[in-house]
KEVO-702530 format. One record per residue: residue in one letter; x, y, z of N, C-alpha, C in turn. Coordinates in steps of 0.05 Angstrom, whole numbers, plus 32768, in hexadecimal, padded with zeros to 4 digits. Layout:
aXYZXYZXYZ...
END
This chain:
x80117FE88000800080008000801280198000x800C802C7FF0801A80467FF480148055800Ax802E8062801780348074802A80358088801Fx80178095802D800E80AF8028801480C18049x802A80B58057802F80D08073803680E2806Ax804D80EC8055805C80FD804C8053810F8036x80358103803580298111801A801B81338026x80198146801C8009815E80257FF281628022x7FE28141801D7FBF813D80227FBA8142803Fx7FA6814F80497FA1814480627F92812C806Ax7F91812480837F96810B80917F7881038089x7F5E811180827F4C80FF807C7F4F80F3805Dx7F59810680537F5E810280317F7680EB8020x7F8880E7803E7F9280CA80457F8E80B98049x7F7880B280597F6D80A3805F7F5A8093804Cx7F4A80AE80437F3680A4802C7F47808E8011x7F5D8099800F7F7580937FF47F7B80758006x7F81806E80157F8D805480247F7680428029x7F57804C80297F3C8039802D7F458036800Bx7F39804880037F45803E7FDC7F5180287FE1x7F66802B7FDF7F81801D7FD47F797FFD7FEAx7F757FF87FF87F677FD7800A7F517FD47FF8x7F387FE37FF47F297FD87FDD7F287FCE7FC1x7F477FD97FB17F577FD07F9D7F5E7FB67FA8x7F6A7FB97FC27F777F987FC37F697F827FC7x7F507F8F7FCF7F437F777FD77F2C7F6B7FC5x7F2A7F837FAC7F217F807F997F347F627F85x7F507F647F857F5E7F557F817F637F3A7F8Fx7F537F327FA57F4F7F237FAF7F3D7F087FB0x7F3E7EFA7FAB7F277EDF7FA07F147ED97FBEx7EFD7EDB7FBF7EED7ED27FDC7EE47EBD7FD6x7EEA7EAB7FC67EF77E8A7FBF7F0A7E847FE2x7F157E907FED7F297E8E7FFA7F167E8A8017x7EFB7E94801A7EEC7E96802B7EDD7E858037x7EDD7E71804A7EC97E65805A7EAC7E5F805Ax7E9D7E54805B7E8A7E6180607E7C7E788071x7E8B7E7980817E807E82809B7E8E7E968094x7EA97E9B808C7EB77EBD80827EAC7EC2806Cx7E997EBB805A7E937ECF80417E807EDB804Bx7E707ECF80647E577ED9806E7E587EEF8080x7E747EF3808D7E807F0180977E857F218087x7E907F0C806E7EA07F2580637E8E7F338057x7E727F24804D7E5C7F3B80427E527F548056x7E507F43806F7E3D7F56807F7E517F688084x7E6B7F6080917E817F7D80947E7C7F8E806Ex7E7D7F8B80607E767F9580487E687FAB804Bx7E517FA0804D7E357FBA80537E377FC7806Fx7E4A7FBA80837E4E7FCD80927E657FEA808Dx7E707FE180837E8F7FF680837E827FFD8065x7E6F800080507E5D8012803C7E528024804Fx7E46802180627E3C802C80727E45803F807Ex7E548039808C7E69804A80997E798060808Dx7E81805780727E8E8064805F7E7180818059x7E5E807C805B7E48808880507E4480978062x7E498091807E7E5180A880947E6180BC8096x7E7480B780857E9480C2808B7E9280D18073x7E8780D180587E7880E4804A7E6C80EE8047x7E5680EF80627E43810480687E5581168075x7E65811580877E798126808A7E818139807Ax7E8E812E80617E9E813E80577E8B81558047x7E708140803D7E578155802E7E4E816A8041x7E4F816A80597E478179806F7E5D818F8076x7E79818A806E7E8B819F806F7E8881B38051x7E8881A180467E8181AB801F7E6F81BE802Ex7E5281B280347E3881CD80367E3A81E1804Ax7E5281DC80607E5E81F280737E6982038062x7E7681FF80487E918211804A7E8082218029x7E70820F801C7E67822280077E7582107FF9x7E8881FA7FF17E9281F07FE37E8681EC7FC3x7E6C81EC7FC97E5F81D87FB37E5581EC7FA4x7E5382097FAE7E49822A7FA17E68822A7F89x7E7C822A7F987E9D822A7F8C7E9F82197F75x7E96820A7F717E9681F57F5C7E8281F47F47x7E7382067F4E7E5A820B7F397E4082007F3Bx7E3981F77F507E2281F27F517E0E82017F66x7DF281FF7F5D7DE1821A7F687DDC82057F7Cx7DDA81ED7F8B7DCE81E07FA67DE081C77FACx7DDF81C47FC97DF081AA7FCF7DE081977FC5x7DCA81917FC07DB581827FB37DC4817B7F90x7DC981897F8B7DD3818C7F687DF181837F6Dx7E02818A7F867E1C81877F837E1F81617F8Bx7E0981597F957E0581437FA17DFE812B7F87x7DF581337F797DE381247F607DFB81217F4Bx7E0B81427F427E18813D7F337E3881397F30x7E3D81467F4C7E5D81397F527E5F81297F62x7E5281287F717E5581097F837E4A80F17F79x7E3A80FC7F667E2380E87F537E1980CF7F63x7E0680E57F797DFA80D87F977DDD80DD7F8Bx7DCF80C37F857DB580B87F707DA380C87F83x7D9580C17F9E7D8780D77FB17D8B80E77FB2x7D9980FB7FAF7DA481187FC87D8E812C7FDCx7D7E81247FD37D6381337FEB7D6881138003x7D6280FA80097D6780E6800E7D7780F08022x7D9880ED80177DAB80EF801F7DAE81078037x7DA2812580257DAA813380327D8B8135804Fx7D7A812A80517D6C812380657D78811B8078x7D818103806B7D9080F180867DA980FD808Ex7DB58112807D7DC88120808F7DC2812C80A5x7DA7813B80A27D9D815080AD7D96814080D1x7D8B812D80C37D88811280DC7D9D810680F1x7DB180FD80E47DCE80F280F27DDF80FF80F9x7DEC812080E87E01812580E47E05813C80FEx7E1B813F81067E26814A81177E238164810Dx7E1B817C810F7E19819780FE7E2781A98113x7E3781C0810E7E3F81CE81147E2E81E48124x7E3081F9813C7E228204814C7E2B8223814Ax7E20822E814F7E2F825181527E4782568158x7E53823C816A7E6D824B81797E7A82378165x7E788229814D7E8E8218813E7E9A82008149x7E8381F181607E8881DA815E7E7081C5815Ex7E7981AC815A7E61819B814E7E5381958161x7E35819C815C7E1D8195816A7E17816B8165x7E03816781817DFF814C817D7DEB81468167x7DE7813481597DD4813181407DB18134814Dx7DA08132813B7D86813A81417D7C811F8149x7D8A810B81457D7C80F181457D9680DD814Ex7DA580D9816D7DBF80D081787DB880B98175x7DA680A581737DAA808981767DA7807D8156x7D9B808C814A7D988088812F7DBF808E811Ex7DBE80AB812A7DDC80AF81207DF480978129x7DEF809181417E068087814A7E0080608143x7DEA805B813F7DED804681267DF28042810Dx7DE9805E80FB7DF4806880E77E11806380E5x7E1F806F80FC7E41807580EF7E4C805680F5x7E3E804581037E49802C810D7E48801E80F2x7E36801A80E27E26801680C77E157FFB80D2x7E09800480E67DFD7FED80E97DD57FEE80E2x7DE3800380D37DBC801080C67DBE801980ACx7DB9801980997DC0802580787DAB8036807Ax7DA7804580637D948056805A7D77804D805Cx7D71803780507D53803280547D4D8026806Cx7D608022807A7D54802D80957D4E804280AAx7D5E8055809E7D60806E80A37D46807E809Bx7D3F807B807B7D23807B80747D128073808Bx7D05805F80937CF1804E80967CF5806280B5x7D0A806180C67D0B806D80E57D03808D80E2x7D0D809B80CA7D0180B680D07CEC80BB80C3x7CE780AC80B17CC380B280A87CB280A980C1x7CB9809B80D17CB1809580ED7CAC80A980F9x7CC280B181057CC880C681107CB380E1810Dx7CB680E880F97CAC810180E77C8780FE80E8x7C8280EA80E87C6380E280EA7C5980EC8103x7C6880E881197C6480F481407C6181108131x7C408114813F7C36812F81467C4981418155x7C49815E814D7C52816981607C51816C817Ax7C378168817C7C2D816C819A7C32815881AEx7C3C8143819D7C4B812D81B17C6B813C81CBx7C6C813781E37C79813E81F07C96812D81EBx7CAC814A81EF7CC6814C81E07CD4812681EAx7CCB812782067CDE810982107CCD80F08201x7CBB80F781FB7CA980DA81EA7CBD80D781D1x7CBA80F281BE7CD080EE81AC7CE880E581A5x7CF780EA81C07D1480E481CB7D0E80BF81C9x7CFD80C081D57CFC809981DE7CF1808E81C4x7CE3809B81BA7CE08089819B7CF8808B8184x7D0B80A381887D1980A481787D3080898184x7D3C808881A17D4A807681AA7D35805981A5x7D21805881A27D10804381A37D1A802E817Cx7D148041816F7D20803881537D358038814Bx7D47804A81577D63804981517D6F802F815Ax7D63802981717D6E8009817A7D647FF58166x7D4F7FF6816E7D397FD881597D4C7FD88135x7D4C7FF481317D547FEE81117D707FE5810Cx7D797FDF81227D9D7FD0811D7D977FB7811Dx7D7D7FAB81257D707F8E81287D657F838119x7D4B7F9F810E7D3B7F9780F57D3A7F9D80DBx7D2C7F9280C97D317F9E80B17D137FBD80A7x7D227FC680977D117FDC80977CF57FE98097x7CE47FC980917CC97FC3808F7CBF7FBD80A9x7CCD7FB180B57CCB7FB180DE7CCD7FCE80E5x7CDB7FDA80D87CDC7FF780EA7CCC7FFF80DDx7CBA800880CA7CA2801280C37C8C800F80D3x7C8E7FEB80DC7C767FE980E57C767FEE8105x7C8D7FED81147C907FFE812A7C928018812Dx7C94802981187C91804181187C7380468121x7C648039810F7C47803681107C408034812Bx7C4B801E81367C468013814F7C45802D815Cx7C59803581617C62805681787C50805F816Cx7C4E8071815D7C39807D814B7C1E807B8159x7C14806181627C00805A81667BFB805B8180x7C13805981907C1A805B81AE7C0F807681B6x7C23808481AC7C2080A181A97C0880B781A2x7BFD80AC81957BE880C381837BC880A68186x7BC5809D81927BAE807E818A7B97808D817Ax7B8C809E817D7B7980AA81747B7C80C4815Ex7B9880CA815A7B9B80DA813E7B8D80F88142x7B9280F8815E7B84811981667B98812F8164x7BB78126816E7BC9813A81747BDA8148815Bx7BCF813B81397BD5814A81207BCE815E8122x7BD5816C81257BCE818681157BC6818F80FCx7BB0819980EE7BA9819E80CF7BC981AA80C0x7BD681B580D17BEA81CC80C67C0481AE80C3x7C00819E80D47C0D818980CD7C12817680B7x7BF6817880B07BED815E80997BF781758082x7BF08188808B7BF2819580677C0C81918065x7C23819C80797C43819680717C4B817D8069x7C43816580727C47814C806B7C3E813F8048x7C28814780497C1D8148802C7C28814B801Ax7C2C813D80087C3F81387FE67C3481257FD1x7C3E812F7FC07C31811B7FA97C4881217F92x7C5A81017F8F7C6680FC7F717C5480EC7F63x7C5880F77F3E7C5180EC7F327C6280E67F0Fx7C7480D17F187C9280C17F037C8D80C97EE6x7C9180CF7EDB7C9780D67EC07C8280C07EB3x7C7980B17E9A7C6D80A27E977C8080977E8Bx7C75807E7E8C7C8A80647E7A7C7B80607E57x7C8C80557E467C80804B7E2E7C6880477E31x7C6280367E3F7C4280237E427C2A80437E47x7C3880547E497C23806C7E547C24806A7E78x7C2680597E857C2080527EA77C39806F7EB4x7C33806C7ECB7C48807D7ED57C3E80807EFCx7C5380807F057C5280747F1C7C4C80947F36x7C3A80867F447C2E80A37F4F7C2F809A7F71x7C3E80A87F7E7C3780A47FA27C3F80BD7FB0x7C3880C27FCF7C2D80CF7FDD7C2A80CE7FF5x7C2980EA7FFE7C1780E880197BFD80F58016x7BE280E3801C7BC1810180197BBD8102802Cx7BB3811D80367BA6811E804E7B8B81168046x7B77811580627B62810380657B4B810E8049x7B488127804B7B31813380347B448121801Bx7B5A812D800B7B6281257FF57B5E81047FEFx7B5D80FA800A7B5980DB80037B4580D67FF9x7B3580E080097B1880E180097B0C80E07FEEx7B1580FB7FE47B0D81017FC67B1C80EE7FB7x7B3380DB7FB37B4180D37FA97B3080BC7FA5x7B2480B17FB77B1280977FBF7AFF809A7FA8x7AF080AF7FAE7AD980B57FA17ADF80B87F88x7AF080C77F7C7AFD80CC7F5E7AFE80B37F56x7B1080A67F567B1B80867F557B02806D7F49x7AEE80797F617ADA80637F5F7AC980687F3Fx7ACB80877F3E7ABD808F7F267AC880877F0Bx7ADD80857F127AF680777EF07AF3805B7EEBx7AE8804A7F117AE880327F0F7B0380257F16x7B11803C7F217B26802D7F347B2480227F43x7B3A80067F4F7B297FFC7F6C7B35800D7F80x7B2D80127F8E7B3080227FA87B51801E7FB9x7B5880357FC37B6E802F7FCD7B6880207FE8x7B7D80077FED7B837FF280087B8E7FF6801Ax7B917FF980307BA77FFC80457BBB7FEA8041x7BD67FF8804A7BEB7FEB80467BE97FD38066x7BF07FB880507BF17FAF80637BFE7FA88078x7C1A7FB180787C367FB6808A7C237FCA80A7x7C0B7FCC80A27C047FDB80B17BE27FCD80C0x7BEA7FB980BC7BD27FB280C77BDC7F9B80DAx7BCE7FAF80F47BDC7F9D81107BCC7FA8812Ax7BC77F9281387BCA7F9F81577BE07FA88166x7BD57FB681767BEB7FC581897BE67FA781A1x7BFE7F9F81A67BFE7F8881BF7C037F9A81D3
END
């Protein structure tokens, strides 16, 4: 491996050059050579240290959007500098879950704790990827305001744990669960709530003419959506069934 001490990179930009240079070698490496029990090994360390790595680049995108970096280079949003020079396929995604995990800087210039510590500090371990990251803060984000600040605290430590365990469809439906803990009767929304939450994509169309359409409605838009639907002779929209459960 090359000895980069003497080089005038600094020490993270060394570092990054020397993870390189082990993934070259190990790229050159046959996992023919592997066990059973070590290939099974070596996958899961795999997606762990991707992970991790995906931490350690939210970093550096988070210094980039401190310093203006990405204005310097020509682009009008870290959103755009994310898509086309990092050629990072999400970048709204991405830059969410920054906003979620990442250590951000405070008035006096040093790093604040993340908005979400048990979620982050599984994050940097990599013992959570992105769609699980998804599935815990669309959780999250569903708690009414009016829910009290320590309930929040314990559901956020509440999923941050479970999702190093489960897979991302388990934390949906425990989100739900809290959700349901929390709010049982769907009183503590706020109207001013539902409207912020509210969105609607609708995908470009494909050859066939079809084109793919989802969402959040609030309760009227459903409503009418029902009714519309039925008039075309659509069948009616189903509840998801990831969501159909008792509370034990």
């Amino acid at each position: 491996m090359t000895d980069t001490t003497d080089s005038p990179m600094s020490r993270p930009l060394q570092l990054m050059h020397q993870l390189s240079e082990i993934l070259d070698e190990l790229a050159e490496t046959p996992m023919t050579a592997c066990s059973d029990t070590e290939v099974i090994e070596a996958a899961k360390l795999s997606e762990q240290i991707a992970t991790r790595t995906h931490f350690q680049g939210d970093r550096a995108i988070l210094e980039i959007s401190d310093r203006g970096v990405h204005r310097k280079v020509g682009k009008v949003s870290l959103s755009n500098f994310l898509n086309y020079d990092l050629r990072i396929a999400q970048p709204t995604m991405r830059i969410a879950h920054m906003k979620a995990t990442a250590r951000f800087h405070g008035l006096t210039g040093q790093p604040e704790e993340p908005k979400y510590p048990t979620l982050s500090a599984a994050y940097e371990k990599g013992l959570i990827g992105h769609t699980h990251l998804s599935a815990a803060l669309e959780a999250l984000d569903n708690i009414p305001n009016a829910v009290p600040h320590d309930k929040k605290v314990a559901a956020e430590a509440t999923l941050g744990e479970k999702a190093t365990e489960h897979i991302p469809a388990d934390i949906t439906k425990m989100g739900a669960r809290i959700l349901a803990h929390l709010d049982p009767d769907g009183q503590l929304v706020e109207e001013k709530e539902r409207q912020q939450r509210r969105n609607l994509w609708i995908n470009q169309s494909r050859v066939d003419g079809m084109a793919k359409l989802n969402g959040h409605l609030p309760p009227i838009t459903r409503a009418l959506w029902d009714i519309s639907s039925r008039g075309l002779g659509m069948p009616p929209l189903r509840p998801d069934p990831r969501f159909l459960f008792r509370i034990c």
